[in-house]
C-alpha positions in Angstrom: 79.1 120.1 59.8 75.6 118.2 61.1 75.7 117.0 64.2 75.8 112.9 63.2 78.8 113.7 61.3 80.3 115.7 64.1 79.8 112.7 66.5 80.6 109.7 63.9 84.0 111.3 63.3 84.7 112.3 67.1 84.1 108.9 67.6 86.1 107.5 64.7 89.1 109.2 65.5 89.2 107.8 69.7 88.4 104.8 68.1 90.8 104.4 65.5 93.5 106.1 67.9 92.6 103.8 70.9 93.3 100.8 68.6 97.1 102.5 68.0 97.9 103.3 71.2 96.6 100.1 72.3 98.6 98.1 69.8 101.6 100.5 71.1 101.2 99.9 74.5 101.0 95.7 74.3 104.0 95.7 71.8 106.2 98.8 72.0 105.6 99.5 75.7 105.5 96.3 77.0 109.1 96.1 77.9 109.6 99.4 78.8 106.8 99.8 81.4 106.1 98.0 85.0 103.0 96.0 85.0 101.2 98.7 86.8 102.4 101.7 84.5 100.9 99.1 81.5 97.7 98.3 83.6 97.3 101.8 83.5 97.7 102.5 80.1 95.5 100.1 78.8 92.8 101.5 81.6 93.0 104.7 79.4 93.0 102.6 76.0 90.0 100.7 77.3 88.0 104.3 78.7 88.8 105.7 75.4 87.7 102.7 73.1 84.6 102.5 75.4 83.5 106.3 75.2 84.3 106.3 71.0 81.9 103.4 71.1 79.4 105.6 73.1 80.7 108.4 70.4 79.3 106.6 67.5 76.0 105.7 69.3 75.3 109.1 69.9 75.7 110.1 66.1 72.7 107.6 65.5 70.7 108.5 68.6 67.7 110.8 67.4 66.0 111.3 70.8 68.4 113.0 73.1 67.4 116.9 72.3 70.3 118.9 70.4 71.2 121.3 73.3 72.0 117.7 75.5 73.7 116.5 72.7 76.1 119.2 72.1 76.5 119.1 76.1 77.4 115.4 75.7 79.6 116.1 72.7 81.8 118.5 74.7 82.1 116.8 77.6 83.0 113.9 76.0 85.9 115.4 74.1 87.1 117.5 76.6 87.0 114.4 79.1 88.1 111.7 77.0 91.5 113.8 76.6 91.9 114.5 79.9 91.6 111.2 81.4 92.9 108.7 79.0 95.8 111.3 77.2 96.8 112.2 81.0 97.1 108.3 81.8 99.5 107.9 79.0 101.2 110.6 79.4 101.5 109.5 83.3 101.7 106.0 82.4 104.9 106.8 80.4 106.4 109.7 82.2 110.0 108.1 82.9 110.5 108.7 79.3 109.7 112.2 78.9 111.7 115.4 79.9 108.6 116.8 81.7 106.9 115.8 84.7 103.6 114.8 84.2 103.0 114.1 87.5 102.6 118.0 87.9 99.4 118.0 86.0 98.0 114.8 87.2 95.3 116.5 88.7 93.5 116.6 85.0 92.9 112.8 85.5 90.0 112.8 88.1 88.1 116.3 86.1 88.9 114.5 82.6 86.7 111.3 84.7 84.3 113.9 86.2 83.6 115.0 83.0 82.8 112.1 81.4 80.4 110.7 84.6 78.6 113.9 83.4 78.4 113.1 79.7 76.6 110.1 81.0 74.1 111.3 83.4 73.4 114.4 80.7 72.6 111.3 78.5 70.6 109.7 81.0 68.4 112.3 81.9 68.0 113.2 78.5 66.1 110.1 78.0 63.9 110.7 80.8 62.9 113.7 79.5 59.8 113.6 77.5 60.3 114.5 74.3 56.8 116.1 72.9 57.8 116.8 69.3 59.9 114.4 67.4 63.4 114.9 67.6 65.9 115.2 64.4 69.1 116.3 63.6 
């Protein structure tokens, strides 16, 4: 699979599922959750929405270098999952047999993570870039 593709699909699927779980959270959830337990949720709906936005502009961004792409690409994934999927599991834990509470440690590396997707990003477009860059 090209890289574009890998990225507009990444992106597409925290997307489409960040729409989901949000419409879950404000409707399903709702009455089941304190405020702060649903503030929290939608944080990791909104973190999620905003980095399969970023998701899709990588997949058209030709001049970050591949190596820094494929940097980004994993660090997103990995990060996405571990902060926003830990803040629902979290969110919702008085409904689950297991306490996610034991793994909440995942949160703050799953944010780590992504803080590092973005300054990989950023220095990437500092770099200059001598030959023309295409995936």
């Amino acid at each position: 699979m090209d890289r574009q593709r890998k990225f507009l699909i990444l992106g597409s699927i925290f997307g489409v599922t960040a729409v989901i779980l949000g419409a879950f959270g404000a409707h399903a959830l709702k009455e089941m959750l304190s405020a702060e337990a649903l503030a929290s949720f939608e944080t990791g709906v909104k973190y999620q929405m905003y980095h399969a936005l970023l998701l899709l502009f990588l997949g058209v961004e030709k001049r970050i270098q591949p190596k820094a792409k494929n940097a980004i690409y994993y660090l997103l994934l990995v990060g996405i999952i571990f902060f926003s999927f830990s803040i629902y599991l979290l969110a919702t834990n008085n409904y689950t047999n297991f306490d996610f509470k034991s793994i909440a440690f995942i949160t703050p590396i799953g944010g780590t993570l992504i803080i590092i997707a973005w300054f990989v990003m950023l220095f990437s477009f500092f770099k200059k870039n001598k030959n023309k860059v295409s995936d």
